[in-house]
C-alpha positions as CSV (number, residue, x, y, z in Angstrom):
1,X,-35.8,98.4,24.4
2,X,-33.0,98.5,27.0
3,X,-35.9,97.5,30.1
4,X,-37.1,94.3,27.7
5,X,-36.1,91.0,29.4
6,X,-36.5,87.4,27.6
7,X,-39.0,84.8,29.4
8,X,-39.5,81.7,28.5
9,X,-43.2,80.7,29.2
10,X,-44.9,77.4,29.7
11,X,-47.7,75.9,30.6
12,X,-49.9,72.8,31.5
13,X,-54.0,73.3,31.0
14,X,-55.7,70.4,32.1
15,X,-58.8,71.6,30.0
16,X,-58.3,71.7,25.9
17,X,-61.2,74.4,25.9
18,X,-58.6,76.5,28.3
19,X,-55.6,75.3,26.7
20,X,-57.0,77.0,23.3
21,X,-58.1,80.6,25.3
22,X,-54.4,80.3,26.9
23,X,-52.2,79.8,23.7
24,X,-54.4,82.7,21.6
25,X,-53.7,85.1,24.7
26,X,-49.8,84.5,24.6
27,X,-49.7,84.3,20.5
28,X,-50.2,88.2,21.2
29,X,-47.1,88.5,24.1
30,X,-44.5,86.3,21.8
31,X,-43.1,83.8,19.3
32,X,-44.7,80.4,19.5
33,X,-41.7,77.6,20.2
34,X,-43.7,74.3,20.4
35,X,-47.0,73.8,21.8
36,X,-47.0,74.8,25.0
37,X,-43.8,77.1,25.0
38,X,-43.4,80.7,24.2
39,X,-40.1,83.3,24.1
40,X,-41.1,86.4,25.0
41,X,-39.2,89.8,24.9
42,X,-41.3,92.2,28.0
43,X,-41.0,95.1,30.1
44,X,-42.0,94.9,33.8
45,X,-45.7,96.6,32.6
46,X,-45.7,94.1,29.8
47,X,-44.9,91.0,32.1
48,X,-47.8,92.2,34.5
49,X,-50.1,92.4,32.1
50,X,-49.7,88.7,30.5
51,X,-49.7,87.3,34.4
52,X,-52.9,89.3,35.4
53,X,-54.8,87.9,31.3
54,X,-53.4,84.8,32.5
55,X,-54.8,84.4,35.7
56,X,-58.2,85.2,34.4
57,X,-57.7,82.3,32.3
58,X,-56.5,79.1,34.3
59,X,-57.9,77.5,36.7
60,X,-55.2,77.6,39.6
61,X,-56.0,74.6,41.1
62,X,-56.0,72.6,37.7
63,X,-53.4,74.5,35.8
64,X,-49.6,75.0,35.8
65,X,-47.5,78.1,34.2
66,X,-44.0,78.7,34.6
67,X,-42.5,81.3,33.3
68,X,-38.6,81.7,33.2
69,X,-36.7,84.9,33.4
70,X,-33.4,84.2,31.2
71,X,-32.4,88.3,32.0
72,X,-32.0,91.2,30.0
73,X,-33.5,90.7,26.2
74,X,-30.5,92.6,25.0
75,X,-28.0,90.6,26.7
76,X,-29.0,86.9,27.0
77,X,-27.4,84.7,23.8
78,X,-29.4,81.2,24.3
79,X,-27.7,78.5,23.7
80,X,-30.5,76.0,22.1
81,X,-29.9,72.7,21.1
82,X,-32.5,70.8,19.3
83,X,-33.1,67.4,18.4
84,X,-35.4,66.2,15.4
85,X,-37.2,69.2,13.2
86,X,-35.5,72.1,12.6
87,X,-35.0,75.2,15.1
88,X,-34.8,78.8,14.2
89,X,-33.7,81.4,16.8
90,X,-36.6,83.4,16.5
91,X,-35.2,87.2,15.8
92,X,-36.4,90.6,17.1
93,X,-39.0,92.0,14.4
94,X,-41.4,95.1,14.7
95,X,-44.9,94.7,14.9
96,X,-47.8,96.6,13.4
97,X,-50.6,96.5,15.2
């Protein structure tokens, strides 16, 4: 989708109980990096949506989220390194739901 853009999503939930509602809530918004950082590929309606599940979530006195726009899904080429295991680029896929 041309409006798509690529965040990068991370958080910080001081609570493990929280930390578990959190990461099942983004497994459904994008591809898992490491354990507390997500890639997602979102339109604007998309974007609001995650913020809005996510706020009902935290606790915004105890939690941190950042969430980095890297710009246009179709345009962005990240340049990753990685040290130690393995990294794969995740890659655009369709999903059945």
């Amino acid at each position: 989708m041309a409006d798509e853009r690529l965040y990068i999503v991370t958080y910080d939930i001081a609570e493990p109980k929280r930390w578990r509602r959190v990461f099942k809530a983004m497994k459904g918004y994008g591809y898992w990096l490491q354990l507390s950082v997500f890639q997602c590929r979102l339109t604007a309606r998309r974007r609001a949506e995650m913020i809005a599940r996510l706020e009902g979530l935290i606790k915004l006195a105890e939690d941190h989220v950042l969430i980095l726009d890297l710009g246009l899904a179709d345009r962005v080429d990240p340049h990753v390194e990685s040290l130690g295991k393995g990294y794969e680029i995740p890659t655009r896929q369709a999903t059945i739901v």
